[in-house]
Every structure is written in C-alpha cells, then in structure tokens.
LOFIBA-711896 format. One line per field, with one value per atom (N, C-alpha, C, O): y, z, x; atom name; residue in one letter; residue number from 1. Coordinates in nm, 4 decimals. Layout:
<atoms>
py	Y, ... .
pz	Z, ... .
px	X, ... .
atom	CA, ... .
res	a, ... .
n	NUM, ... .
</atoms>
This chain:
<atoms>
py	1.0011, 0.9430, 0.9916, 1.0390, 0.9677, 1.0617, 1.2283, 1.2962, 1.2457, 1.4274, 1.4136, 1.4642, 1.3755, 1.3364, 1.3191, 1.3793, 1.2391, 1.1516, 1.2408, 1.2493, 1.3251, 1.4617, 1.5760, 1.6381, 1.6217, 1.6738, 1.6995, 1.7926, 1.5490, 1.5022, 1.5200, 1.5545, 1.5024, 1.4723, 1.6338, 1.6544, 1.7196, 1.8651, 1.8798, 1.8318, 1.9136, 1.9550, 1.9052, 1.9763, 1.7815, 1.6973, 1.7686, 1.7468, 1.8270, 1.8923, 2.0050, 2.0501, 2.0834, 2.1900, 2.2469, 2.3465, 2.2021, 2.1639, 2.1581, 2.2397, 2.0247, 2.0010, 2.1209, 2.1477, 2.1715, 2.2355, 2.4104, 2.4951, 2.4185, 2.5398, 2.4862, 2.5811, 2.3535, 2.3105, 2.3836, 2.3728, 2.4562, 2.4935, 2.6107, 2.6251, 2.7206, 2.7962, 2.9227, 2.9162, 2.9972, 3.1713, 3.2636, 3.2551, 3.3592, 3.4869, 3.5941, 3.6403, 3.6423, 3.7120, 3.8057, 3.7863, 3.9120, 3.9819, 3.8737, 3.7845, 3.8719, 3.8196, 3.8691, 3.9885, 3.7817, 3.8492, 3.8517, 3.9223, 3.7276, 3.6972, 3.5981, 3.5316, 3.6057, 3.5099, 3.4594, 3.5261, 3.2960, 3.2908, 3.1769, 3.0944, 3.2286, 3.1031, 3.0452, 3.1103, 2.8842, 2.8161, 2.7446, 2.6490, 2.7166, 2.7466, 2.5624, 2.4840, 2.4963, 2.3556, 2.2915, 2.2454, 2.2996, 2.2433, 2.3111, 2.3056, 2.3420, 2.3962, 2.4688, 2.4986, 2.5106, 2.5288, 2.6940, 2.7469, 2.7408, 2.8569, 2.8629, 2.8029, 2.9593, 2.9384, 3.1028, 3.2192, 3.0586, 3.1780, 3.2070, 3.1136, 3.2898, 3.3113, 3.4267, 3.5423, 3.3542, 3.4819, 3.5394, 3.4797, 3.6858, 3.6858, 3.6352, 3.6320, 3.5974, 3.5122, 3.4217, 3.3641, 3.3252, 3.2100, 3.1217, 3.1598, 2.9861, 2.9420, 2.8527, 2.7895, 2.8821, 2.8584, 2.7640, 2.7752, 2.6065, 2.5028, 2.4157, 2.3614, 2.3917, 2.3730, 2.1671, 2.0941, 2.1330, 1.9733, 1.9190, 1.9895, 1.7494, 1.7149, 1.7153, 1.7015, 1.7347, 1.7024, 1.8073, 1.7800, 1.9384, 2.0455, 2.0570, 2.0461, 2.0853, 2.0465, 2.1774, 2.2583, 2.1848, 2.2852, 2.3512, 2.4550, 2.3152, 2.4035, 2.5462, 2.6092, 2.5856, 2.7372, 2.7040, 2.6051, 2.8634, 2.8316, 2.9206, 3.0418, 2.8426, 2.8989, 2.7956, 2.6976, 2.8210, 2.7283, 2.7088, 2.7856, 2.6124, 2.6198, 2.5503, 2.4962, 2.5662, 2.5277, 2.4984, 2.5605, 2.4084, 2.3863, 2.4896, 2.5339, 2.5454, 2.5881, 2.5300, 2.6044, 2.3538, 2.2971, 2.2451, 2.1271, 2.3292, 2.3343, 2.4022, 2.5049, 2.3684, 2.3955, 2.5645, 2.6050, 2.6494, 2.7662, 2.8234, 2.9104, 2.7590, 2.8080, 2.9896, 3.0642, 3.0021, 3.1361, 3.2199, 3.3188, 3.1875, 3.3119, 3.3006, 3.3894, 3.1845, 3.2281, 3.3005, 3.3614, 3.3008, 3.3307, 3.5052, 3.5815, 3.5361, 3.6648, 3.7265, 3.8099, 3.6709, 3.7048, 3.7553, 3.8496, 3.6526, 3.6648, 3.7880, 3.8864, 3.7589, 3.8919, 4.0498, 4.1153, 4.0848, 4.1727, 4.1984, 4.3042, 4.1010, 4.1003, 4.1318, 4.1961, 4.0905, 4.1022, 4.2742, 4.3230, 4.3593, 4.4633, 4.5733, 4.6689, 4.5033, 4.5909, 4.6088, 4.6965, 4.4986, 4.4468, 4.4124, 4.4657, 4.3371, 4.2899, 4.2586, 4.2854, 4.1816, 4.0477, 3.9737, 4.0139, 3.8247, 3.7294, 3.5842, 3.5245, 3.5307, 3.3978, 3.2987, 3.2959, 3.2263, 3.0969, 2.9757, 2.9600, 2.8706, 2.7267, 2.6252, 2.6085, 2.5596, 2.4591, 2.3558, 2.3663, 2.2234, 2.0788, 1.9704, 1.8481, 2.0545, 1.9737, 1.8587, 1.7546, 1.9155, 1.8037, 1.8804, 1.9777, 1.7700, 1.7895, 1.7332, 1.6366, 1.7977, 1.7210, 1.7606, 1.6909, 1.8951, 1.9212, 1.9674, 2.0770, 1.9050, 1.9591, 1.8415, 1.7937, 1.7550, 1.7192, 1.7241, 1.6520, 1.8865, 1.9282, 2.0864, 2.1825, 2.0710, 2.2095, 2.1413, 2.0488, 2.2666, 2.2415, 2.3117, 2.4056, 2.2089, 2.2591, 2.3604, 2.3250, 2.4723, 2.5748, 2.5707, 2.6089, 2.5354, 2.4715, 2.5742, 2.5670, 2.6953, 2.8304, 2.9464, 2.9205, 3.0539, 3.1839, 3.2665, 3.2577, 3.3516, 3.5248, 3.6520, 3.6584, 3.7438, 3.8212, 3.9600, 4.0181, 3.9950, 4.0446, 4.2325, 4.2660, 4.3407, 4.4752, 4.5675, 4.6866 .
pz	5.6375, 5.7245, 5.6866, 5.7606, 5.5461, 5.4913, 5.5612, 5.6084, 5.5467, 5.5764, 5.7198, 5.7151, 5.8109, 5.9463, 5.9900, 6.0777, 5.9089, 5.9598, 5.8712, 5.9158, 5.7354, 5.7647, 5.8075, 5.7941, 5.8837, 5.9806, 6.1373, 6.1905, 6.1621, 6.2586, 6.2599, 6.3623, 6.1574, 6.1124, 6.1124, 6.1408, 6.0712, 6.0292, 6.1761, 6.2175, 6.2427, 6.4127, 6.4949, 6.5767, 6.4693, 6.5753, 6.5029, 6.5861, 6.4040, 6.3146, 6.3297, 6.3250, 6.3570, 6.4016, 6.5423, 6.5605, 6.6173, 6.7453, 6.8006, 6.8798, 6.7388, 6.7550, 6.6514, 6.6762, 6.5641, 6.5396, 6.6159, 6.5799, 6.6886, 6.7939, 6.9365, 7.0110, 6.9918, 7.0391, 7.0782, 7.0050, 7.1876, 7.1730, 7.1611, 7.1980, 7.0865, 7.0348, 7.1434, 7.2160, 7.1476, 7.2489, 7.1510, 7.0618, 7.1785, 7.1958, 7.2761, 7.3071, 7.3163, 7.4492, 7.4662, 7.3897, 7.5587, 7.6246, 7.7058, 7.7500, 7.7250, 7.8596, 7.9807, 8.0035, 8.0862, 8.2020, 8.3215, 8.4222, 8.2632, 8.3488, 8.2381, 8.1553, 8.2610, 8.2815, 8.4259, 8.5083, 8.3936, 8.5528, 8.4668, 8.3758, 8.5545, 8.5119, 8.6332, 8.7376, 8.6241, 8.7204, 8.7332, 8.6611, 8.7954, 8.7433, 8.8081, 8.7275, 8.9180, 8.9218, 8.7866, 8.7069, 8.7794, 8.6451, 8.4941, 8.3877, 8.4978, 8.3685, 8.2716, 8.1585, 8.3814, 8.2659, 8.3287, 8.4394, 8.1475, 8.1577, 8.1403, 8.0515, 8.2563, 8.2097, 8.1462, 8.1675, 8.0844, 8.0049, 8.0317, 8.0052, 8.0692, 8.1445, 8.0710, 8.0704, 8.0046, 7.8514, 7.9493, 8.0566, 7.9342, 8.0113, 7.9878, 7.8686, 8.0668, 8.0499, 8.0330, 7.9943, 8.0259, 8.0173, 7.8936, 7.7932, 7.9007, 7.7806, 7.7308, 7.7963, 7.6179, 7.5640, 7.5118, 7.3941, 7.5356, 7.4531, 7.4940, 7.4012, 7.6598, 7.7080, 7.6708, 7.6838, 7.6411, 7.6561, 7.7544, 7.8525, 7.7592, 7.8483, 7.9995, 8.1133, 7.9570, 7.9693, 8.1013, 8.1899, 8.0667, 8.1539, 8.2787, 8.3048, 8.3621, 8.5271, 8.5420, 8.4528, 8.6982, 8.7908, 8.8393, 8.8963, 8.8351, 8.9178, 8.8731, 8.9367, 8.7622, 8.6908, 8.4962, 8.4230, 8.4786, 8.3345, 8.2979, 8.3117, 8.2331, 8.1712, 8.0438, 8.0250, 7.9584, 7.8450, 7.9234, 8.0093, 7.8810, 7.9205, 7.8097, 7.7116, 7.8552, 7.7579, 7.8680, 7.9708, 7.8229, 7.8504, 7.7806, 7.6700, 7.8903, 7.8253, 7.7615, 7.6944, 7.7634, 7.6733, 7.5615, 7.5338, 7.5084, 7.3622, 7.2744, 7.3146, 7.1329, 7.0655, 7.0916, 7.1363, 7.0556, 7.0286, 7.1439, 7.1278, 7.2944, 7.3776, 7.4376, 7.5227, 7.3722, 7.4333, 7.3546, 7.4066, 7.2030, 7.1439, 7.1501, 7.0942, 7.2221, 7.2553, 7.3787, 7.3806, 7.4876, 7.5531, 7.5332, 7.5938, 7.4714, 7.3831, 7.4011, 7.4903, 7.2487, 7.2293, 7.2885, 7.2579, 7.3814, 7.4418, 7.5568, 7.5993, 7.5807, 7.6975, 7.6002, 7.6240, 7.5038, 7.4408, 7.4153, 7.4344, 7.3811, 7.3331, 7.4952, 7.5187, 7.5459, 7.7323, 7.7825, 7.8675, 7.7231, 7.7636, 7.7042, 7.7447, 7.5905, 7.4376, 7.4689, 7.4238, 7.5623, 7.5558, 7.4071, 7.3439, 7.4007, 7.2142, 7.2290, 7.3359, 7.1170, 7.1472, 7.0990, 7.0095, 7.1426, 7.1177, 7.0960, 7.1825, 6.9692, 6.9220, 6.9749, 6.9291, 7.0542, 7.0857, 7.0663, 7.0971, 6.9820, 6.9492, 7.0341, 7.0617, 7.0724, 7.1659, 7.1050, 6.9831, 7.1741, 7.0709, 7.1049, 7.0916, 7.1536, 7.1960, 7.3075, 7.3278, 7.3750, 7.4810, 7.5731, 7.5582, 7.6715, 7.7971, 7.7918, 7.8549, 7.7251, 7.7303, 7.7804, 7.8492, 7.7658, 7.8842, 8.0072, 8.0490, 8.0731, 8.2132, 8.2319, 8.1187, 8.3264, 8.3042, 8.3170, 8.2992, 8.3680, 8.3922, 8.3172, 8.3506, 8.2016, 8.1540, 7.9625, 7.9224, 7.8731, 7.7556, 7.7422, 7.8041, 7.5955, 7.6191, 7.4639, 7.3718, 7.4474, 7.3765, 7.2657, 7.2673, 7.1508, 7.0115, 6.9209, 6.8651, 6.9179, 6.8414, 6.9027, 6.9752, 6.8607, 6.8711, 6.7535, 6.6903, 6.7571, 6.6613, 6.7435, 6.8464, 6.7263, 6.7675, 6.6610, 6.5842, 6.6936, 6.6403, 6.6861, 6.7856, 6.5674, 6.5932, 6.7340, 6.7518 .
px	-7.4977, -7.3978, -7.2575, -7.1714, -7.2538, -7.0887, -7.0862, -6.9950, -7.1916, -7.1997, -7.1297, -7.0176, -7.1521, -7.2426, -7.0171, -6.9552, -6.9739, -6.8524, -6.7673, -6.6529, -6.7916, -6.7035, -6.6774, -6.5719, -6.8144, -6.8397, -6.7300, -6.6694, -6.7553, -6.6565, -6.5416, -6.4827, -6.4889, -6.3589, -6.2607, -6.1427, -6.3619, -6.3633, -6.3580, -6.2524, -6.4100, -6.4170, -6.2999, -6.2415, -6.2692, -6.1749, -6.0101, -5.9221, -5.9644, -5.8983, -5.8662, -5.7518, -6.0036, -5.9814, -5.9678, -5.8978, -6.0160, -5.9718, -5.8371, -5.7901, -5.7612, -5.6267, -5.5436, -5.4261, -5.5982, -5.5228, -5.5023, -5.4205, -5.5696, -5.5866, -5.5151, -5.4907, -5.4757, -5.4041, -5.2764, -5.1781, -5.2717, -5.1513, -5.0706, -4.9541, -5.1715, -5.1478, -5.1777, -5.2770, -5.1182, -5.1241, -5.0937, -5.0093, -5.1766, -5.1404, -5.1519, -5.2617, -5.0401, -5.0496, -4.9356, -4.8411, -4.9246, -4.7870, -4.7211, -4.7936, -4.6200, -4.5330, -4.5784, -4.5584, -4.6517, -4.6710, -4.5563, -4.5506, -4.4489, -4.3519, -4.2871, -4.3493, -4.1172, -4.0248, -3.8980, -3.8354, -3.9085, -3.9039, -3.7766, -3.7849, -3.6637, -3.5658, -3.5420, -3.5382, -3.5200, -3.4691, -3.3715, -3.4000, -3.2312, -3.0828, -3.1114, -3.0613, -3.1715, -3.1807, -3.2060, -3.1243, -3.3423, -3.4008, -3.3220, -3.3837, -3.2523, -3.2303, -3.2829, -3.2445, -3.4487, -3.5368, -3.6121, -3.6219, -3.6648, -3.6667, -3.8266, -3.8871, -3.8966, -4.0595, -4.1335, -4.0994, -4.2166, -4.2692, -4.3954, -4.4711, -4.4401, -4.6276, -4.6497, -4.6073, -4.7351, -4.8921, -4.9307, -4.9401, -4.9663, -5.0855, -5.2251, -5.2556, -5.3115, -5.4528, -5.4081, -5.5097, -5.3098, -5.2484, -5.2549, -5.3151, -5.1842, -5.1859, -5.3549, -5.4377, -5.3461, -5.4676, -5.5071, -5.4729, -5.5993, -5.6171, -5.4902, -5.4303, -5.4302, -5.3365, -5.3253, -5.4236, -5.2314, -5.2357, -5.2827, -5.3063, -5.3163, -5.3377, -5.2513, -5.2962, -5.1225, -5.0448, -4.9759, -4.8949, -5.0499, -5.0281, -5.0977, -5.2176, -4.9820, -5.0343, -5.1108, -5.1363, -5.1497, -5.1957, -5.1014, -5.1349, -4.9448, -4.8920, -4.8373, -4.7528, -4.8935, -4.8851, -4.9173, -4.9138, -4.9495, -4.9681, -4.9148, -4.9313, -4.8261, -4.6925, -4.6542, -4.7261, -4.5396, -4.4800, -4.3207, -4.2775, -4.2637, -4.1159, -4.0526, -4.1036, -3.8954, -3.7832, -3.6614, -3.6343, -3.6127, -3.4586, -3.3862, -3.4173, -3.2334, -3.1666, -3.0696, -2.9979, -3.0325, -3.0179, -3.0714, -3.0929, -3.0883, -3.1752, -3.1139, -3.0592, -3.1036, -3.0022, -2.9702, -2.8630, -3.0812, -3.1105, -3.1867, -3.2722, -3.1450, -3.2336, -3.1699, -3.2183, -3.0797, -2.9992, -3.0775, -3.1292, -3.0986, -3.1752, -3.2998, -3.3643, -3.3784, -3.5145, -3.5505, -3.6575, -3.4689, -3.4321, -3.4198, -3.4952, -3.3497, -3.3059, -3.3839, -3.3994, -3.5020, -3.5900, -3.7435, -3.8165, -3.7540, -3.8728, -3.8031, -3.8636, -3.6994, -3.6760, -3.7149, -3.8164, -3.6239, -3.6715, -3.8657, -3.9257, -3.9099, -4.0360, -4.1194, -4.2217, -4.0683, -4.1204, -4.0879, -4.1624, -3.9720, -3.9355, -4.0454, -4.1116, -4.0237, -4.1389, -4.2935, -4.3672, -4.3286, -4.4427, -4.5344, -4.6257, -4.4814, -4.5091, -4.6121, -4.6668, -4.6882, -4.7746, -4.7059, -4.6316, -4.7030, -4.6631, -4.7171, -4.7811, -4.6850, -4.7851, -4.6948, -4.5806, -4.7249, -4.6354, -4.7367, -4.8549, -4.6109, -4.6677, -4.6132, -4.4944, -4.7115, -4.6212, -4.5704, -4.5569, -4.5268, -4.5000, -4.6392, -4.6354, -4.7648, -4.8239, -4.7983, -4.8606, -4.6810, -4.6792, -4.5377, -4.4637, -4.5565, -4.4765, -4.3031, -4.2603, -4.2447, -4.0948, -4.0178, -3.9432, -4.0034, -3.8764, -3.9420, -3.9046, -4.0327, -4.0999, -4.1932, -4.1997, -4.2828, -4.3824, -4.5649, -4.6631, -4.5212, -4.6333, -4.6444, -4.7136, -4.5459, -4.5759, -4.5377, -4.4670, -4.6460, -4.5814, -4.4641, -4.4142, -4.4130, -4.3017, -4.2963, -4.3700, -4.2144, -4.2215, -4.1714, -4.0544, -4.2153, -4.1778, -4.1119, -4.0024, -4.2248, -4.1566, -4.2716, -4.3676, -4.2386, -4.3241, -4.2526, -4.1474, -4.3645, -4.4040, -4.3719, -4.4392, -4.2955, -4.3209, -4.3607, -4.2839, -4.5439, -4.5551, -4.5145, -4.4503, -4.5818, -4.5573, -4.6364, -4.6108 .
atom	N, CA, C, O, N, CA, C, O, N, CA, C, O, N, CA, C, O, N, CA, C, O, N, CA, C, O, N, CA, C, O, N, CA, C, O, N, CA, C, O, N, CA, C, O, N, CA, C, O, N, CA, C, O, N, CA, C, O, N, CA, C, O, N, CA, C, O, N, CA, C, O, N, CA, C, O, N, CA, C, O, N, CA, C, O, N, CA, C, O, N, CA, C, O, N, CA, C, O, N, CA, C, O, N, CA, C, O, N, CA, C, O, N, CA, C, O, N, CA, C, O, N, CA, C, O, N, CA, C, O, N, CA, C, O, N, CA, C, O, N, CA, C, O, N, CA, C, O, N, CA, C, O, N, CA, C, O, N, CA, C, O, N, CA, C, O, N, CA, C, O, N, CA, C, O, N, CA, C, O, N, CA, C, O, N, CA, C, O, N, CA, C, O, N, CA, C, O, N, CA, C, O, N, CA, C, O, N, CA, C, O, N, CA, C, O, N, CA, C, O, N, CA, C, O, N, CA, C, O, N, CA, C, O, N, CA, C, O, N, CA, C, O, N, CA, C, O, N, CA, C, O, N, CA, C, O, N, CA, C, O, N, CA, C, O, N, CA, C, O, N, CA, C, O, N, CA, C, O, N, CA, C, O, N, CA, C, O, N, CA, C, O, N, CA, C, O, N, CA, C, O, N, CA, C, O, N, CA, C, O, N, CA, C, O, N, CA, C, O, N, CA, C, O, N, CA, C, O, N, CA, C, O, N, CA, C, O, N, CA, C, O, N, CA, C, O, N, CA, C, O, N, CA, C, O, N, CA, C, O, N, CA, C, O, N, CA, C, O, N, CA, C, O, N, CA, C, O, N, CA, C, O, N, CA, C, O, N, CA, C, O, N, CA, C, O, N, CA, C, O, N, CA, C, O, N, CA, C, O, N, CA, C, O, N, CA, C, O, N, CA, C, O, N, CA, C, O, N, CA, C, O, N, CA, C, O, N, CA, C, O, N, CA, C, O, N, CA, C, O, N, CA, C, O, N, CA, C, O, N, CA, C, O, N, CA, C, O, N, CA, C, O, N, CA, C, O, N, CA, C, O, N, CA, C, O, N, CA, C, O, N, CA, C, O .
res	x, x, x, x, x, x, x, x, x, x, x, x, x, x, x, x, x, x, x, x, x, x, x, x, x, x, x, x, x, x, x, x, x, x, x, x, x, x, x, x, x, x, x, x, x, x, x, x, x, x, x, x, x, x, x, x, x, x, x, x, x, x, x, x, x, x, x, x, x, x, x, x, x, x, x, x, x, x, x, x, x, x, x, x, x, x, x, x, x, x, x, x, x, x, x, x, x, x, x, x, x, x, x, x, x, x, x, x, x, x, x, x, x, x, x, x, x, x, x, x, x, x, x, x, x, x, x, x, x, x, x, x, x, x, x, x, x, x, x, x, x, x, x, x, x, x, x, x, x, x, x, x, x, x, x, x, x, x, x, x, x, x, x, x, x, x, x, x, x, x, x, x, x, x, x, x, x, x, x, x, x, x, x, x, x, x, x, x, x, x, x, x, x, x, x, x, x, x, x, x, x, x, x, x, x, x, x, x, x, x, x, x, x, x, x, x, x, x, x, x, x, x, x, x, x, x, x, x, x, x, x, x, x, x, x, x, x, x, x, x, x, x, x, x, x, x, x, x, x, x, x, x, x, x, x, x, x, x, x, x, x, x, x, x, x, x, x, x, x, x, x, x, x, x, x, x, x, x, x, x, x, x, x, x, x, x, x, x, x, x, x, x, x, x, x, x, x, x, x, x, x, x, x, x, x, x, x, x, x, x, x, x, x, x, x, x, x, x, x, x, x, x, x, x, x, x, x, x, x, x, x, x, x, x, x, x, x, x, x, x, x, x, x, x, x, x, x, x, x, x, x, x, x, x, x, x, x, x, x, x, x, x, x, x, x, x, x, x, x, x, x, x, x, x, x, x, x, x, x, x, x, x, x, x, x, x, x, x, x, x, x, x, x, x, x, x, x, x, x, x, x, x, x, x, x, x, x, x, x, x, x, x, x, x, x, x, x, x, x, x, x, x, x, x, x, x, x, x, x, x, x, x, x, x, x, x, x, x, x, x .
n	1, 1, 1, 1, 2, 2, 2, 2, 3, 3, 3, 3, 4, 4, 4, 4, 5, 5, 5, 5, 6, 6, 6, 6, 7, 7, 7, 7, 8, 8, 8, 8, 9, 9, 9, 9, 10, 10, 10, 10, 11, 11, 11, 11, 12, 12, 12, 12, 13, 13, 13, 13, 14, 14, 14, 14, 15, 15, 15, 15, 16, 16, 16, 16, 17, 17, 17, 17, 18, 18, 18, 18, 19, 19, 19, 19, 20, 20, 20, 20, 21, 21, 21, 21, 22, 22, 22, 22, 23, 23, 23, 23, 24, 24, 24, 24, 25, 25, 25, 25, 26, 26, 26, 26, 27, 27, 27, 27, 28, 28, 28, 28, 29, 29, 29, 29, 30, 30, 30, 30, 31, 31, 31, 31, 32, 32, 32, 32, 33, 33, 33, 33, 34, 34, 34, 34, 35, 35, 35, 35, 36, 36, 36, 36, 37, 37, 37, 37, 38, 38, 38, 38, 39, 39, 39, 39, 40, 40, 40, 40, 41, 41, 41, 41, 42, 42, 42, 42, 43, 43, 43, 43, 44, 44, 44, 44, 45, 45, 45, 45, 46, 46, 46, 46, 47, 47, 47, 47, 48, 48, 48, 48, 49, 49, 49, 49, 50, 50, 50, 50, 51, 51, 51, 51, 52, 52, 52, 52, 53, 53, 53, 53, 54, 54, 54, 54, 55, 55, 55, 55, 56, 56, 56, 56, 57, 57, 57, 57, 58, 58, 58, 58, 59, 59, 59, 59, 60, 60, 60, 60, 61, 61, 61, 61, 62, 62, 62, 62, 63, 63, 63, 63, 64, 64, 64, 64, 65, 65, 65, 65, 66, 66, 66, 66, 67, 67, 67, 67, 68, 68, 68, 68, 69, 69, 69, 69, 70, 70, 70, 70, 71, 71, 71, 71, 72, 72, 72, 72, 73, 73, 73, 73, 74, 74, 74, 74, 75, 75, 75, 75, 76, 76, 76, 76, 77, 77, 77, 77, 78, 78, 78, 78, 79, 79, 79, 79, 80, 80, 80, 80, 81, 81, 81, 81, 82, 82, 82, 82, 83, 83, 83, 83, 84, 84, 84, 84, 85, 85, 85, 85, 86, 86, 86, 86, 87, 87, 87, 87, 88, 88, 88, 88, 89, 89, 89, 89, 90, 90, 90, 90, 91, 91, 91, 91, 92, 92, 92, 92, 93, 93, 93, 93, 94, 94, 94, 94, 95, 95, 95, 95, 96, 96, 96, 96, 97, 97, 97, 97, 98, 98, 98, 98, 99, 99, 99, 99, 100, 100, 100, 100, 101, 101, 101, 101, 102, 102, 102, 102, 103, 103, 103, 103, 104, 104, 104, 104, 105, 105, 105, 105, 106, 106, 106, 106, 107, 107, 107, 107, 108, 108, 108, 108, 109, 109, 109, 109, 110, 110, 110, 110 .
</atoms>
C-alpha cells in the first residue's frame, strides 16, 4: 500500500511538473494595442496547457505592463527572426488573459 501511494505521488509530480512547459520555434507574434497584451504562438502549440487555457488559439501571452515586458518582447522578436528554439515556462495559469497562459520566463536556446 506504501509502494502503491508513492507511486502516486511520483506521477501526480511529475505530471504537474511538465505543466506548462514548450519547446518550440515562434510560429507567430501577435500584439494587441486594446488589451495591452502581447501573444506568442510555438509552433505545434503549447504543451500540457492549464486548465485554464481557452479554445480561442494556442498561444502564451503577457502584458506589456509587466515590469520587463519590453525586453521579453525584445527577445522573443529576435529569437522569432533567428528561428531559435525556444523553452517557455508558463505561471501555470491565466492572469494576464483569461483564456490564455500567461508567460512566466523562457530559454533561448542555440
């Protein structure tokens, strides 16, 4: 029964901890000057998406009121020109949008 219930415990862990997580090129960035907010589309889309994430595209977003939203911004444009790959983490949830995660940090790898 111990085996059985760390088992569980191990799975439900690892799971959430894949939550969230992409890796992908930029297939698109889409800014929207109403909402304030800037959206980011992986290609193959985001992966292990929250509950939280609607149907109406799969994408990550950010406010550009966010402390540092100019240099993510920056960044992902460069990394989008390069065609990088790119690891993006979400916050596990919907805050600055309510049908999209919202974009916590990313990697840009070589």
């Amino acid at each position: 029964m111990r085996g059985l219930l760390l088992i569980g415990l191990f799975s439900l862990f690892s799971v959430s901890a894949l939550a969230g997580n992409t890796t992908a090129k930029i297939e698109k960035i889409l800014m929207y000057e109403e909402g304030d907010l800037v959206y980011v589309y992986p290609e193959g889309g985001v992966k292990n998406p929250a509950s939280c994430h609607g149907a109406n595209g799969d994408y990550y977003s950010f406010k550009m009121s966010r402390p540092r939203a100019k240099e993510y911004l920056s960044v992902l444009m460069v990394a989008f020109t390069a065609q990088k790959d790119v690891f993006f983490r979400s916050r596990e949830a919907c805050i600055d949008q309510s049908v999209s995660e919202t974009l916590s940090y990313f990697v840009i790898h070589r």
